[in-house]
C-alpha positions as CSV (number, residue, x, y, z in Angstrom):
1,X,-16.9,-7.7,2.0
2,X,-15.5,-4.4,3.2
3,X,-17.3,-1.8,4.9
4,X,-16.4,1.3,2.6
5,X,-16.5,2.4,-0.9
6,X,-13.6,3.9,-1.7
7,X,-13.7,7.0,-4.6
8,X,-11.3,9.0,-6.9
9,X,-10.1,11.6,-4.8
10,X,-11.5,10.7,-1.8
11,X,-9.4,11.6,1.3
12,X,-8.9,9.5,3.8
13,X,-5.7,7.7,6.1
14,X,-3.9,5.1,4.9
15,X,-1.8,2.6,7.3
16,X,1.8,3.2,5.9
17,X,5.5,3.6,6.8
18,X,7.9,5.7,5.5
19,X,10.5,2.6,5.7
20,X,10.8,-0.8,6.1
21,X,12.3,-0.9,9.5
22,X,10.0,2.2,10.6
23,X,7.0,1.4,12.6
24,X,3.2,1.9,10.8
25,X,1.3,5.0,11.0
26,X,-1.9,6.8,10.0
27,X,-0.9,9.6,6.8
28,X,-3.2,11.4,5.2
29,X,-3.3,10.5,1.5
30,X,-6.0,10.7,-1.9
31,X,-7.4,7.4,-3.7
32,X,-6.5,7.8,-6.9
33,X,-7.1,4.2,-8.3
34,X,-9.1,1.1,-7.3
35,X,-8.5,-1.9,-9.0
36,X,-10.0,-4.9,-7.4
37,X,-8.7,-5.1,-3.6
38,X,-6.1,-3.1,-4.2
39,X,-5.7,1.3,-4.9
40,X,-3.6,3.4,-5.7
41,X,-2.9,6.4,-2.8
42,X,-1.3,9.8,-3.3
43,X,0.8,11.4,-0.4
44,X,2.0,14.5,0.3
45,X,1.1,17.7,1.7
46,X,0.4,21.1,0.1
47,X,3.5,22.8,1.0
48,X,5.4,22.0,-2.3
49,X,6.8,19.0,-0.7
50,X,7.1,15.7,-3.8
51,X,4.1,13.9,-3.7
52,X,4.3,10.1,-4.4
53,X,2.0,7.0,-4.5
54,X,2.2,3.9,-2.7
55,X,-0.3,0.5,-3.8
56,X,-2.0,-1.0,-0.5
57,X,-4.7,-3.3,0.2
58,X,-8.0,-1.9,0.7
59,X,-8.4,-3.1,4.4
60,X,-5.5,-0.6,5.2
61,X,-7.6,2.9,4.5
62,X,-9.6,4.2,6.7
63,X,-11.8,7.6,6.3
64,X,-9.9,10.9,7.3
65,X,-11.2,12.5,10.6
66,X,-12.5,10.0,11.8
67,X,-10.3,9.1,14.3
């Protein structure tokens, strides 16, 4: 059904917003689960900034870079 398989740790972009009344955009994030048709993605840079995690659909990751 989808085109990818998605790994632990696997970088990649994932189609988020950082509120509800913010428009969607491409972050850079980490698969840290899959469960089904749904993972788990880490954000957050390496500057020390707070990472968190977000649950989304599978169909809204893409790979990183290759775009």
């Amino acid at each position: 059904m989808y085109n990818h398989t998605y790994i632990f740790v696997f970088v990649c972009q994932a189609l988020s917003s950082t509120a509800a009344n913010e428009p969607c955009g491409w972050w850079r994030s980490r698969v840290k689960m899959v469960k089904g048709e749904f993972c788990v993605v880490e954000y957050g840079s390496g500057d020390g900034t707070p990472k968190f995690n977000e649950i989304l659909p599978i169909d809204k990751l893409r790979p990183a870079g290759k775009w």
